[in-house]
Every structure is written in structure tokens, then in C-alpha cells.
C-alpha positions, 0 to 999 in steps of 0.5 A: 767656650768662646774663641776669637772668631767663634760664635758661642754656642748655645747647648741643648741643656742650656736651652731647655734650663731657660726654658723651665726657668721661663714657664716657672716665671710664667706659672708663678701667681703675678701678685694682685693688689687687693682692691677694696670697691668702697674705698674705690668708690670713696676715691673717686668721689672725693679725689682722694684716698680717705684713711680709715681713724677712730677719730670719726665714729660713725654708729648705727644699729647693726639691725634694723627691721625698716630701712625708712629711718635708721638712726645715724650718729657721727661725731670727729674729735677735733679741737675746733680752731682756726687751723684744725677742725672738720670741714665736712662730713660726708656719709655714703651708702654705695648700694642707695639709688643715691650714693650720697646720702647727706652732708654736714659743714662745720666751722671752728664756731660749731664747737664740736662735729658731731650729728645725728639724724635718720637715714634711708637706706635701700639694702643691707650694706656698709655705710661710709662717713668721709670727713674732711679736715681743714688740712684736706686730708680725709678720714673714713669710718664705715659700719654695716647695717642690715635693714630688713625692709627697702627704705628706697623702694 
């Protein structure tokens, strides 16, 4: 306890108290922020964080035995007007030589976004389609695939 002109005075119990209440602090696991390198990778490409929707549906075969020209269909529901429709669709194979694989552009006048095509693909991986909306927002659809031979080598 304190008095006038006293110091108060700290005890040795006291002491160690604080001192196993500070290495239990220290020893308990600082939480870490999972962090997901494609959608990182989606970030920093495209200046913003993509939400992952069903809207965009991004379909390929989970297998496929070459990697030259694997079959790729995407399609966004969208009414298509003036004021809400998809401005773009991205597609990205983060394990490519190239990232960016090919890009669609659509107007109100295109009716409807969808596609489908073929594309090469280096390695098994996840591969990404980013669309971008009149708004600005960004949705995202990913998909793994496993291609049996190097489409890039």
C-alpha cells in the first residue's frame, strides 16, 4: 500500500505474476490471415478484390490428356442493359509462361456473355475467370484442371 511520500512498492509475487502472464501472451499463436495466392495474384492484376459467384460459370473438363487445347466455356448471367451488363471477362492460368490467357469484351448489344474456345494450359492448375461488371465490381470463378501433357512447352 501507498503513503504520502512513499514509493509503492512492487512485490516479487507480483513481478513474476506479470512475468508468466507476458510469456503466456507471447507463446499464444498471433493469428494469421489466410492468404489464398491466386486470389493475390487476381488482386494485384486487377486492382481489386474479385468475389467469387455463381454468376460466372467457368466449365472445363477436370482431365484432360494434352494441354494444347483444352475446351473452355464461360457464360455470366446478366440482363445485358444499359446500366447492368458484363464488361469483360478475363481468364488466367497462374502456372502459364503467360498469366493472362485471353480476354472477351461484351456490350449491352452482345446479348448475352458467354464463350467458348480452347486454351493452352502448361500444368495442372486452377484456372481463373475474372468478369468485370458495368458497375466495376468483379466477380470470380475458378476450376482445376489436370492436363496430362505440357500445352506450353
Amino acid at each position: 500500500m501507498a503513503t504520502a511520500g512513499r514509493q509503492p512498492c512492487v512485490t516479487r509475487r507480483a513481478l513474476l505474476s506479470a512475468a508468466g502472464l507476458a510469456t503466456a501472451a507471447l507463446a499464444m499463436p498471433m493469428p494469421v490471415r489466410a492468404v489464398d495466392p491466386e486470389l493475390a495474384l487476381v488482386e494485384q492484376l486487377f486492382g481489386s478484390t474479385p468475389v467469387p459467384s455463381e454468376r460466372l460459370r467457368l466449365e472445363m473438363p477436370p482431365l484432360f490428356p494434352n494441354g494444347y487445347t483444352v475446351p473452355l466455356a464461360l457464360e455470366v448471367d446478366s440482363p445485358m442493359t444499359a446500366v447492368d451488363h458484363v464488361r469483360s471477362v478475363h481468364v488466367v492460368a497462374p502456372h502459364n509462361p503467360l498469366i493472362r490467357v485471353a480476354s472477351f469484351h461484351f456490350t449491352p448489344a452482345s446479348g448475352r456473355a458467354r464463350v467458348s474456345t480452347r486454351i493452352r494450359l502448361a500444368k495442372p492448375q486452377n484456372v481463373i475467370a475474372v468478369a468485370e461488371m458495368s458497375d466495376g465490381s468483379l466477380l470470380m470463378a475458378k476450376t482445376w484442371v489436370v492436363v496430362e501433357i505440357d500445352g506450353c512447352g
